[in-house]
N, C-alpha and C positions, 0 to 999 in steps of 0.2 A: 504494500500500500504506500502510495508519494505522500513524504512526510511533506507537513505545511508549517510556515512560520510567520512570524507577522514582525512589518519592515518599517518601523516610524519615520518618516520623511519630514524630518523640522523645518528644516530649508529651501521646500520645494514648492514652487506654487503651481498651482490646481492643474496650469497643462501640464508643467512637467512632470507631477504625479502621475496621470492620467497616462504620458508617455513613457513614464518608466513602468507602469504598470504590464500596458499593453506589451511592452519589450520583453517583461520578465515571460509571461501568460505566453507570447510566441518562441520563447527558447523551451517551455513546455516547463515551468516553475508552475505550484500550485502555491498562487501567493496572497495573503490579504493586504492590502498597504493603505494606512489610515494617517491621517492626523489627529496631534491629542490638540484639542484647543486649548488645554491649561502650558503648554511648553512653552518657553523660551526659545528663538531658534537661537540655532549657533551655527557658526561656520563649519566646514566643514575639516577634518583633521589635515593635516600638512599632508598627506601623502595620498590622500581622498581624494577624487575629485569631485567638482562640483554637480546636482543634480543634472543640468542640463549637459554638462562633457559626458558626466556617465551613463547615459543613453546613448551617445554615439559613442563610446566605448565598449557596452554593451553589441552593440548590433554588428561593431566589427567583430570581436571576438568571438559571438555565437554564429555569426552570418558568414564571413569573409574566411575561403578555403585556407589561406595564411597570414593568418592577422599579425600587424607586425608585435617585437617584444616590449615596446614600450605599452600598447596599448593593456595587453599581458599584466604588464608589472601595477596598471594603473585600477586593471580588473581588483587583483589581488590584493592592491591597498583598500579596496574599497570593502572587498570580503574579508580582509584583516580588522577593517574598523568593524563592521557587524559582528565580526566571533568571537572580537574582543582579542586576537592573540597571532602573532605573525605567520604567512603563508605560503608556501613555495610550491609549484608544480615543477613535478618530475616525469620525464617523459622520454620515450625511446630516442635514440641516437637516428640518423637518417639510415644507417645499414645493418641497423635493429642489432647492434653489437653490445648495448651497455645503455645505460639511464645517466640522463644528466640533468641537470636545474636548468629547466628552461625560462622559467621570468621567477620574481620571487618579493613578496612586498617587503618595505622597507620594517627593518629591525630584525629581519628572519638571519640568523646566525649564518655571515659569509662565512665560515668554515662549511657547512654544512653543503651550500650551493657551487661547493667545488667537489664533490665528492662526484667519483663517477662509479657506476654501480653494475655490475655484469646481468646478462640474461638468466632466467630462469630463477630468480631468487624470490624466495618466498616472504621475506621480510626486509628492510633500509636499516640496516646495524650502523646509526649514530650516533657517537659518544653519547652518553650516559649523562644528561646534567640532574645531579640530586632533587634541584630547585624547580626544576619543568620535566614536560614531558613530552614525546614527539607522537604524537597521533597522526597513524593514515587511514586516506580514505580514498583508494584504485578508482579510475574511473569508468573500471567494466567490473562492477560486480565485487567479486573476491577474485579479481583478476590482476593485479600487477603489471602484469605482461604490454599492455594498452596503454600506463603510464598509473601517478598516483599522485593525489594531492596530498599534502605534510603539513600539518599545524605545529607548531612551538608555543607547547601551552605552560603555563604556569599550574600545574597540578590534574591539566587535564580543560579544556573546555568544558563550559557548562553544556546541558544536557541540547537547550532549546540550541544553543551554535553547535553542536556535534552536528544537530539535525539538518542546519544551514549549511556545512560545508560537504554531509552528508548530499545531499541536493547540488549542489555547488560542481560537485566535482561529476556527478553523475550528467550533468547539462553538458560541461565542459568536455567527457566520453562521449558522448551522441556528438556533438559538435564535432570531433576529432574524426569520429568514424566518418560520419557525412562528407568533410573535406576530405578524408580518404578513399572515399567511392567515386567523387567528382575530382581527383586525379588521376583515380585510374578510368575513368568514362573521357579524360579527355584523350589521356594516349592514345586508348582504345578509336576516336574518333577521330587521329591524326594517322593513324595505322589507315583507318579507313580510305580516307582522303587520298592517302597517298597510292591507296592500292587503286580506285574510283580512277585518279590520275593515269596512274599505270594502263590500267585497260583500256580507257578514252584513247590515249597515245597509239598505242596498240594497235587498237580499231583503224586510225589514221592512217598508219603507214600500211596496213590490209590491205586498205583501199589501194593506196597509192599504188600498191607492188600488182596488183591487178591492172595496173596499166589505164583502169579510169581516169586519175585523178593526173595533172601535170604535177612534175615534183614541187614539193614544196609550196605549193596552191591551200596545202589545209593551214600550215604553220603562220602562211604569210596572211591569209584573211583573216586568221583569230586573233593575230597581230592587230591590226590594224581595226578591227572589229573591238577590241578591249578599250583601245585609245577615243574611238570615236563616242562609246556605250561613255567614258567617263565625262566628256565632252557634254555627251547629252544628260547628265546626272546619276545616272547609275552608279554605285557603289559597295563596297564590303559584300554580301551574296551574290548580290542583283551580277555583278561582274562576273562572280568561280561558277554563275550560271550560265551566262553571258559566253566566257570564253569556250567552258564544255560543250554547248550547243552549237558552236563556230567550227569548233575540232570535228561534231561529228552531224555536220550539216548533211552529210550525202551519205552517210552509213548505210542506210538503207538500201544503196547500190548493192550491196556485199550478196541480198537476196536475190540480185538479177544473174542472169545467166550471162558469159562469157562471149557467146554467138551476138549480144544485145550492145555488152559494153564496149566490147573490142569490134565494134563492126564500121567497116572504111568508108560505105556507101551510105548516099543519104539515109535517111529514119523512112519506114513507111507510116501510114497511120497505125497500125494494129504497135509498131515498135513504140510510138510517141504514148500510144493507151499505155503500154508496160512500162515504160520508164516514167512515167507520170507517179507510180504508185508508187514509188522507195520513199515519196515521205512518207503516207501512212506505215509502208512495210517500217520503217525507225521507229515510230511510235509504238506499233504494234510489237515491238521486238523489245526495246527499251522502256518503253514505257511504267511496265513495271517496276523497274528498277529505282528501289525507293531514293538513293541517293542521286539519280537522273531525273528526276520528274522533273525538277525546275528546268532541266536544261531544255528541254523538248521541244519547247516552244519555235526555236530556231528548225531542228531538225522538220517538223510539219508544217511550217507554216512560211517558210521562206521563199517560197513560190508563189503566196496568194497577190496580188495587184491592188494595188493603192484604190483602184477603180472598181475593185471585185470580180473581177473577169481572170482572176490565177486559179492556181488548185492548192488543196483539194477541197477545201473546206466554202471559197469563192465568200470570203470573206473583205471586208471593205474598211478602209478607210483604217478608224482608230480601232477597231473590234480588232483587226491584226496586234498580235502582240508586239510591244515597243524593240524585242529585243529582235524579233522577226524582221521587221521595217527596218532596224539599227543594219543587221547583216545581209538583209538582199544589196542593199546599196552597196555596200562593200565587195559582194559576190562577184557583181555585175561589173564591179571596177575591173576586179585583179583579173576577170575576164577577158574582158575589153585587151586588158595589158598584154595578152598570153597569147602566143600563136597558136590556132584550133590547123585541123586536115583540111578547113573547108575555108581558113580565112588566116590571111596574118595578122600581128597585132596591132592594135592602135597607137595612136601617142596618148600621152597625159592629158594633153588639151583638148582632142579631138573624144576622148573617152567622158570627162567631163562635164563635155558640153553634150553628150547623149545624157548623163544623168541629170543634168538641168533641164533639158526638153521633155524626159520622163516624170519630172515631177507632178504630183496628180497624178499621173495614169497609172504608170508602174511604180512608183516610188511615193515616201511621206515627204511628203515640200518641206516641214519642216529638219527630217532628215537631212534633205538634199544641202539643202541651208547651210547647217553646221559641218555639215563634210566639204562642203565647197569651201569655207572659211577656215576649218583646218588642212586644207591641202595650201593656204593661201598664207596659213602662220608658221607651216612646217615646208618648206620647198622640198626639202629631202626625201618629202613619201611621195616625190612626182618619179622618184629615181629606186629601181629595187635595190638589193632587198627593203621594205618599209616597216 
Protein backbone atom coordinates (compact mmCIF):
# COMPACT_ATOMS: atom_id res chain seq x y z
CA UNK A 1 0.00 0.00 0.00
CA UNK A 2 1.69 3.82 -1.15
CA UNK A 3 2.59 5.35 2.10
CA UNK A 4 1.16 9.03 2.37
CA UNK A 5 2.59 12.08 4.04
CA UNK A 6 1.55 15.56 4.57
CA UNK A 7 3.96 18.45 3.14
CA UNK A 8 3.23 22.06 4.84
CA UNK A 9 4.04 24.79 2.37
CA UNK A 10 4.77 28.01 4.44
CA UNK A 11 6.14 29.95 1.77
CA UNK A 12 4.12 29.09 -1.09
CA UNK A 13 1.29 30.85 -2.58
CA UNK A 14 -1.89 29.35 -3.68
CA UNK A 15 -0.56 28.79 -7.48
CA UNK A 16 2.50 27.45 -6.46
CA UNK A 17 0.99 25.05 -4.07
CA UNK A 18 -1.57 24.04 -6.52
CA UNK A 19 1.80 23.46 -9.00
CA UNK A 20 3.70 21.63 -6.77
CA UNK A 21 0.84 19.65 -5.80
CA UNK A 22 -0.02 18.73 -9.21
CA UNK A 23 3.84 17.90 -9.90
CA UNK A 24 4.02 15.61 -6.89
CA UNK A 25 0.22 13.73 -7.99
CA UNK A 26 2.05 13.27 -11.79
CA UNK A 27 5.46 11.66 -10.48
CA UNK A 28 2.79 9.28 -8.80
CA UNK A 29 3.20 10.70 -4.87
CA UNK A 30 0.02 10.09 -2.99
CA UNK A 31 0.22 13.44 -1.37
CA UNK A 32 -2.00 15.93 0.99
CA UNK A 33 -0.26 19.57 0.80
CA UNK A 34 -2.11 22.12 3.04
CA UNK A 35 -1.56 25.32 4.71
CA UNK A 36 -1.74 25.94 8.45
CA UNK A 37 -3.03 29.47 8.79
CA UNK A 38 -1.62 29.94 12.22
CA UNK A 39 2.20 29.66 10.71
CA UNK A 40 4.68 32.09 10.34
CA UNK A 41 6.22 31.72 6.88
CA UNK A 42 9.81 31.45 6.79
CA UNK A 43 12.23 31.23 4.09
CA UNK A 44 13.33 28.73 2.80
CA UNK A 45 16.79 26.70 4.29
CA UNK A 46 20.18 27.79 2.50
CA UNK A 47 20.27 24.65 0.42
CA UNK A 48 16.35 24.53 -0.30
CA UNK A 49 15.06 25.91 -2.99
CA UNK A 50 12.45 28.18 -3.21
CA UNK A 51 8.74 26.90 -3.96
CA UNK A 52 8.42 28.02 -7.26
CA UNK A 53 12.53 26.78 -8.41
CA UNK A 54 11.35 23.52 -6.81
CA UNK A 55 8.74 22.75 -9.24
CA UNK A 56 10.81 23.03 -12.07
CA UNK A 57 13.24 21.11 -10.37
CA UNK A 58 10.96 18.69 -9.60
CA UNK A 59 9.76 18.14 -13.32
CA UNK A 60 13.36 17.94 -14.56
CA UNK A 61 14.36 15.34 -12.25
CA UNK A 62 11.01 13.09 -12.56
CA UNK A 63 10.53 14.02 -16.38
CA UNK A 64 13.95 14.69 -18.01
CA UNK A 65 15.69 11.15 -19.23
CA UNK A 66 19.15 12.88 -17.73
CA UNK A 67 18.54 15.44 -15.53
CA UNK A 68 21.49 17.29 -14.95
CA UNK A 69 23.55 16.91 -11.17
CA UNK A 70 22.86 20.13 -9.94
CA UNK A 71 19.21 19.95 -10.22
CA UNK A 72 19.81 16.29 -8.27
CA UNK A 73 21.60 17.85 -5.42
CA UNK A 74 18.95 20.78 -5.31
CA UNK A 75 16.15 17.66 -5.23
CA UNK A 76 17.97 16.34 -2.39
CA UNK A 77 18.36 19.42 -0.36
CA UNK A 78 14.92 19.80 -0.46
CA UNK A 79 14.09 16.07 0.63
CA UNK A 80 16.81 16.66 3.22
CA UNK A 81 14.97 19.64 4.77
CA UNK A 82 11.57 17.53 4.86
CA UNK A 83 13.39 14.33 6.60
CA UNK A 84 14.97 16.43 8.70
CA UNK A 85 18.48 14.65 8.00
CA UNK A 86 21.11 14.65 5.08
CA UNK A 87 20.62 12.63 1.75
CA UNK A 88 22.64 11.19 -1.00
CA UNK A 89 21.78 8.89 -3.91
CA UNK A 90 23.64 6.13 -4.95
CA UNK A 91 23.44 4.76 -8.19
CA UNK A 92 25.12 2.29 -10.76
CA UNK A 93 28.40 3.34 -12.58
CA UNK A 94 27.49 3.61 -16.40
CA UNK A 95 29.17 -0.01 -17.03
CA UNK A 96 27.07 -1.27 -14.08
CA UNK A 97 30.65 -2.14 -12.45
CA UNK A 98 30.29 -0.53 -8.99
CA UNK A 99 27.88 2.33 -7.17
CA UNK A 100 28.99 5.70 -6.64
CA UNK A 101 27.36 9.03 -5.19
CA UNK A 102 25.79 10.49 -7.78
CA UNK A 103 24.21 14.15 -6.28
CA UNK A 104 24.00 14.26 -2.44
CA UNK A 105 22.47 17.20 -0.20
CA UNK A 106 24.49 19.40 1.51
CA UNK A 107 25.94 18.32 5.19
CA UNK A 108 25.64 14.52 3.86
CA UNK A 109 29.29 13.39 5.18
CA UNK A 110 31.91 13.96 1.90
CA UNK A 111 33.67 10.84 3.06
CA UNK A 112 30.85 8.80 2.53
CA UNK A 113 30.19 10.26 -1.33
CA UNK A 114 33.56 9.10 -2.37
CA UNK A 115 33.05 5.72 -1.46
CA UNK A 116 32.79 3.41 -4.58
CA UNK A 117 30.96 0.39 -3.98
CA UNK A 118 31.02 -3.16 -6.07
CA UNK A 119 28.03 -5.07 -7.62
CA UNK A 120 26.05 -7.44 -6.11
CA UNK A 121 26.25 -6.33 -2.55
CA UNK A 122 23.65 -6.77 -0.21
CA UNK A 123 24.26 -3.85 2.05
CA UNK A 124 26.63 0.10 1.84
CA UNK A 125 29.35 -0.93 4.88
CA UNK A 126 29.88 2.97 6.03
CA UNK A 127 31.95 3.72 8.85
CA UNK A 128 30.15 3.36 11.85
CA UNK A 129 29.29 6.85 13.57
CA UNK A 130 28.05 6.16 17.26
CA UNK A 131 26.02 9.48 17.13
CA UNK A 132 23.95 8.77 13.78
CA UNK A 133 22.81 6.22 11.74
CA UNK A 134 22.83 5.42 7.87
CA UNK A 135 19.54 4.29 6.78
CA UNK A 136 18.80 2.85 3.11
CA UNK A 137 16.14 2.88 1.01
CA UNK A 138 16.97 0.89 -2.86
CA UNK A 139 14.81 2.39 -5.38
CA UNK A 140 13.60 -1.03 -6.78
CA UNK A 141 12.08 -2.68 -3.80
CA UNK A 142 14.62 -4.67 -1.79
CA UNK A 143 16.78 -4.32 -4.67
CA UNK A 144 20.10 -2.47 -4.52
CA UNK A 145 21.13 -3.54 -7.63
CA UNK A 146 18.98 -0.35 -9.44
CA UNK A 147 20.65 2.11 -7.02
CA UNK A 148 19.73 3.29 -3.21
CA UNK A 149 18.90 6.36 -1.56
CA UNK A 150 21.10 6.99 2.06
CA UNK A 151 19.99 9.07 4.84
CA UNK A 152 22.49 10.20 7.61
CA UNK A 153 20.24 10.30 10.45
CA UNK A 154 20.99 11.28 13.90
CA UNK A 155 19.60 8.01 15.79
CA UNK A 156 17.53 7.15 12.89
CA UNK A 157 14.66 9.37 11.18
CA UNK A 158 11.48 9.78 12.56
CA UNK A 159 8.96 7.36 11.43
CA UNK A 160 6.52 9.93 9.37
CA UNK A 161 10.33 10.84 7.02
CA UNK A 162 11.24 7.15 6.95
CA UNK A 163 7.96 7.08 5.13
CA UNK A 164 8.82 10.23 2.92
CA UNK A 165 12.14 9.07 1.71
CA UNK A 166 10.41 5.76 1.62
CA UNK A 167 8.24 7.29 -1.38
CA UNK A 168 11.06 9.59 -2.32
CA UNK A 169 13.35 7.09 -3.40
CA UNK A 170 10.63 4.79 -4.95
CA UNK A 171 9.45 7.89 -7.45
CA UNK A 172 13.03 8.47 -8.11
CA UNK A 173 13.35 4.14 -9.32
CA UNK A 174 10.36 4.46 -11.67
CA UNK A 175 11.82 7.73 -12.96
CA UNK A 176 15.40 5.99 -13.58
CA UNK A 177 13.68 2.99 -15.13
CA UNK A 178 11.44 5.16 -17.58
CA UNK A 179 14.67 7.03 -18.77
CA UNK A 180 16.12 3.80 -19.19
CA UNK A 181 13.42 2.25 -21.47
CA UNK A 182 13.50 5.67 -23.53
CA UNK A 183 17.21 5.15 -24.15
CA UNK A 184 17.04 2.06 -25.10
CA UNK A 185 13.70 2.93 -27.42
CA UNK A 186 15.96 5.51 -28.98
CA UNK A 187 18.90 3.31 -30.11
CA UNK A 188 16.55 0.88 -30.90
CA UNK A 189 14.87 3.73 -33.29
CA UNK A 190 18.22 4.89 -34.67
CA UNK A 191 19.09 1.14 -35.56
CA UNK A 192 15.89 1.47 -37.35
CA UNK A 193 16.50 4.45 -39.37
CA UNK A 194 19.60 3.58 -40.30
CA UNK A 195 18.48 0.17 -41.59
CA UNK A 196 14.86 2.09 -43.27
CA UNK A 197 18.01 4.06 -44.94
CA UNK A 198 19.84 1.15 -45.87
CA UNK A 199 17.05 -0.47 -47.81
CA UNK A 200 15.74 2.82 -49.43
CA UNK A 201 19.52 3.15 -50.92
CA UNK A 202 19.33 -0.29 -51.98
CA UNK A 203 16.04 -0.17 -53.72
CA UNK A 204 17.80 2.81 -55.73
CA UNK A 205 20.68 1.45 -57.08
CA UNK A 206 18.14 -1.83 -58.05
CA UNK A 207 16.78 0.33 -60.11
CA UNK A 208 19.50 1.92 -61.58
CA UNK A 209 21.52 -1.44 -62.39
CA UNK A 210 18.29 -2.56 -64.38
CA UNK A 211 19.25 -0.02 -66.63
CA UNK A 212 15.88 2.02 -66.14
CA UNK A 213 17.20 4.78 -64.29
CA UNK A 214 20.21 7.05 -65.95
CA UNK A 215 23.01 6.88 -63.22
CA UNK A 216 22.91 8.96 -60.78
CA UNK A 217 19.32 10.55 -61.64
CA UNK A 218 17.81 9.09 -58.06
CA UNK A 219 20.92 10.66 -55.96
CA UNK A 220 20.84 13.82 -57.90
CA UNK A 221 16.82 14.75 -57.63
CA UNK A 222 16.78 13.82 -53.99
CA UNK A 223 19.50 16.23 -53.81
CA UNK A 224 18.02 18.92 -55.09
CA UNK A 225 14.41 17.89 -54.13
CA UNK A 226 15.66 18.29 -50.07
CA UNK A 227 17.18 21.90 -50.99
CA UNK A 228 14.02 23.16 -52.62
CA UNK A 229 11.33 21.14 -49.97
CA UNK A 230 13.42 23.60 -47.21
CA UNK A 231 13.15 26.54 -49.46
CA UNK A 232 9.43 25.90 -49.44
CA UNK A 233 9.30 25.35 -45.51
CA UNK A 234 9.54 22.00 -44.91
CA UNK A 235 11.57 20.75 -42.08
CA UNK A 236 12.89 18.08 -39.38
CA UNK A 237 10.37 14.84 -40.60
CA UNK A 238 8.49 16.61 -43.22
CA UNK A 239 12.21 16.55 -45.19
CA UNK A 240 13.66 12.33 -43.82
CA UNK A 241 10.15 12.04 -45.65
CA UNK A 242 10.79 14.26 -48.24
CA UNK A 243 14.05 12.89 -49.38
CA UNK A 244 12.87 8.96 -49.00
CA UNK A 245 10.05 9.48 -51.33
CA UNK A 246 12.62 11.32 -53.90
CA UNK A 247 15.05 8.08 -53.48
CA UNK A 248 12.35 5.99 -54.32
CA UNK A 249 10.04 7.97 -56.78
CA UNK A 250 10.15 5.02 -59.48
CA UNK A 251 10.58 1.98 -57.20
CA UNK A 252 7.60 0.78 -58.56
CA UNK A 253 9.58 0.06 -61.85
CA UNK A 254 11.31 -2.95 -60.02
CA UNK A 255 7.50 -4.76 -60.73
CA UNK A 256 7.66 -4.15 -64.48
CA UNK A 257 9.08 -6.41 -66.70
CA UNK A 258 12.57 -6.18 -68.57
CA UNK A 259 10.91 -6.45 -72.33
CA UNK A 260 8.86 -2.97 -70.95
CA UNK A 261 11.96 -1.05 -69.21
CA UNK A 262 14.64 -1.91 -71.57
CA UNK A 263 12.61 -1.42 -74.70
CA UNK A 264 14.51 0.97 -77.68
CA UNK A 265 11.25 1.55 -79.74
CA UNK A 266 8.67 3.84 -79.19
CA UNK A 267 5.86 2.90 -76.17
CA UNK A 268 2.68 1.41 -77.70
CA UNK A 269 -0.60 2.31 -75.81
CA UNK A 270 -1.01 -1.08 -74.07
CA UNK A 271 3.13 -0.35 -72.93
CA UNK A 272 2.10 3.51 -71.68
CA UNK A 273 -1.26 1.52 -69.68
CA UNK A 274 1.65 -0.61 -67.88
CA UNK A 275 4.09 1.74 -67.19
CA UNK A 276 1.57 4.11 -65.83
CA UNK A 277 0.90 1.79 -62.95
CA UNK A 278 4.45 1.55 -60.94
CA UNK A 279 3.03 4.39 -58.96
CA UNK A 280 0.40 2.59 -57.58
CA UNK A 281 2.40 -0.94 -57.81
CA UNK A 282 5.15 1.47 -54.95
CA UNK A 283 2.39 2.12 -52.96
CA UNK A 284 0.81 -1.02 -53.04
CA UNK A 285 4.28 -2.67 -52.36
CA UNK A 286 5.45 -0.10 -49.73
CA UNK A 287 2.97 1.03 -48.50
CA UNK A 288 2.78 -0.84 -45.74
CA UNK A 289 5.74 -0.39 -44.48
CA UNK A 290 5.04 1.55 -41.37
CA UNK A 291 8.34 3.46 -41.23
CA UNK A 292 7.47 4.47 -45.40
CA UNK A 293 4.02 5.66 -45.05
CA UNK A 294 5.08 9.34 -44.86
CA UNK A 295 7.26 8.86 -47.76
CA UNK A 296 4.74 7.70 -50.25
CA UNK A 297 3.37 10.43 -51.20
CA UNK A 298 6.10 11.26 -53.76
CA UNK A 299 6.31 7.76 -54.98
CA UNK A 300 2.02 7.89 -56.01
CA UNK A 301 1.51 10.92 -56.78
CA UNK A 302 4.33 12.45 -58.60
CA UNK A 303 2.70 12.15 -61.95
CA UNK A 304 -0.60 13.78 -61.06
CA UNK A 305 -0.91 17.46 -63.02
CA UNK A 306 -1.32 20.60 -61.53
CA UNK A 307 -4.49 20.67 -63.95
CA UNK A 308 -5.73 17.12 -62.91
CA UNK A 309 -5.38 15.53 -66.04
CA UNK A 310 -1.98 13.07 -64.46
CA UNK A 311 -2.33 9.63 -62.84
CA UNK A 312 -3.27 7.86 -61.08
CA UNK A 313 -5.37 9.38 -58.72
CA UNK A 314 -6.16 12.74 -61.53
CA UNK A 315 -5.86 14.77 -58.73
CA UNK A 316 -5.64 18.78 -59.00
CA UNK A 317 -4.21 21.58 -57.83
CA UNK A 318 -3.47 21.63 -53.86
CA UNK A 319 -5.35 18.17 -53.15
CA UNK A 320 -1.76 16.90 -54.73
CA UNK A 321 0.51 16.48 -51.86
CA UNK A 322 3.17 19.42 -51.35
CA UNK A 323 5.81 17.09 -51.37
CA UNK A 324 4.46 15.51 -54.74
CA UNK A 325 4.34 19.05 -56.47
CA UNK A 326 7.96 19.89 -54.57
CA UNK A 327 9.41 16.78 -56.66
CA UNK A 328 7.66 16.51 -60.11
CA UNK A 329 9.40 19.85 -60.79
CA UNK A 330 12.50 18.62 -59.88
CA UNK A 331 11.87 15.25 -61.83
CA UNK A 332 11.17 17.18 -64.84
CA UNK A 333 14.25 19.35 -64.41
CA UNK A 334 17.01 16.77 -64.08
CA UNK A 335 15.02 15.21 -67.04
CA UNK A 336 15.10 17.85 -69.21
CA UNK A 337 19.02 17.85 -68.27
CA UNK A 338 19.65 14.11 -69.22
CA UNK A 339 20.16 12.63 -72.72
CA UNK A 340 16.95 10.18 -73.35
CA UNK A 341 17.20 7.39 -76.83
CA UNK A 342 14.73 9.41 -78.37
CA UNK A 343 16.15 13.18 -77.56
CA UNK A 344 19.39 14.84 -76.34
CA UNK A 345 19.52 17.14 -73.48
CA UNK A 346 18.40 20.47 -72.85
CA UNK A 347 20.26 23.44 -71.57
CA UNK A 348 19.44 25.13 -68.11
CA UNK A 349 17.62 27.80 -69.79
CA UNK A 350 15.85 26.22 -72.21
CA UNK A 351 14.60 23.56 -69.45
CA UNK A 352 13.47 26.33 -67.27
CA UNK A 353 11.79 28.01 -69.31
CA UNK A 354 9.56 24.72 -70.03
CA UNK A 355 8.86 24.63 -66.22
CA UNK A 356 7.74 28.26 -66.26
CA UNK A 357 5.20 27.66 -69.38
CA UNK A 358 4.01 24.47 -67.23
CA UNK A 359 3.18 26.35 -64.45
CA UNK A 360 -0.80 25.67 -63.90
CA UNK A 361 -0.84 22.91 -66.04
CA UNK A 362 1.67 20.48 -65.06
CA UNK A 363 3.39 22.13 -62.24
CA UNK A 364 2.26 24.29 -58.72
CA UNK A 365 3.01 28.15 -59.88
CA UNK A 366 3.84 28.56 -56.66
CA UNK A 367 6.56 25.74 -56.86
CA UNK A 368 7.78 26.81 -60.00
CA UNK A 369 8.33 30.21 -58.36
CA UNK A 370 10.72 29.34 -55.72
CA UNK A 371 12.69 26.92 -57.82
CA UNK A 372 13.11 29.52 -60.47
CA UNK A 373 14.47 31.87 -57.65
CA UNK A 374 16.70 29.21 -56.31
CA UNK A 375 18.23 28.38 -59.56
CA UNK A 376 18.76 32.30 -59.71
CA UNK A 377 20.48 32.52 -55.95
CA UNK A 378 22.49 29.31 -56.50
CA UNK A 379 24.00 29.53 -60.31
CA UNK A 380 25.84 26.35 -59.57
CA UNK A 381 22.61 23.89 -59.63
CA UNK A 382 22.45 25.22 -63.44
CA UNK A 383 25.88 23.13 -63.61
CA UNK A 384 25.91 19.18 -62.47
CA UNK A 385 26.59 17.44 -60.27
CA UNK A 386 23.69 19.90 -58.19
Amino acid sequence: MAQKFVLALQAASREEEAEIFRALKRAGFDVTVENHPGDEPHPAGPGCPDPARLLEVMARVFLETDPPAADLCAFLDAAAEMAGCPVALFSPDPGRTGFSCKAASRAFPRPWTLWHLPVGITEIPFDRDPDRESLFFPLDGNDLSAGTLVAYAPGGPAKPAEGLLETLARALGESISRSERFRSLDRTACLLESSVEAMVESCVRLLELRGNETEGHGNRVTSLTVKLGERMGLSGRELVDLRRGALLHDIGKLTLPDSLLQKTESLTEDDWKAMRTHTSRAHEALGPVRALQGAMDVPLCHHERYDGSGYPGGLKGKAIPLAARIFAVVDVWDSLLSDRSYRRSWTPEKALEHLERGAGAQFDPDVVSVFSALLKEEPSLFTRPF
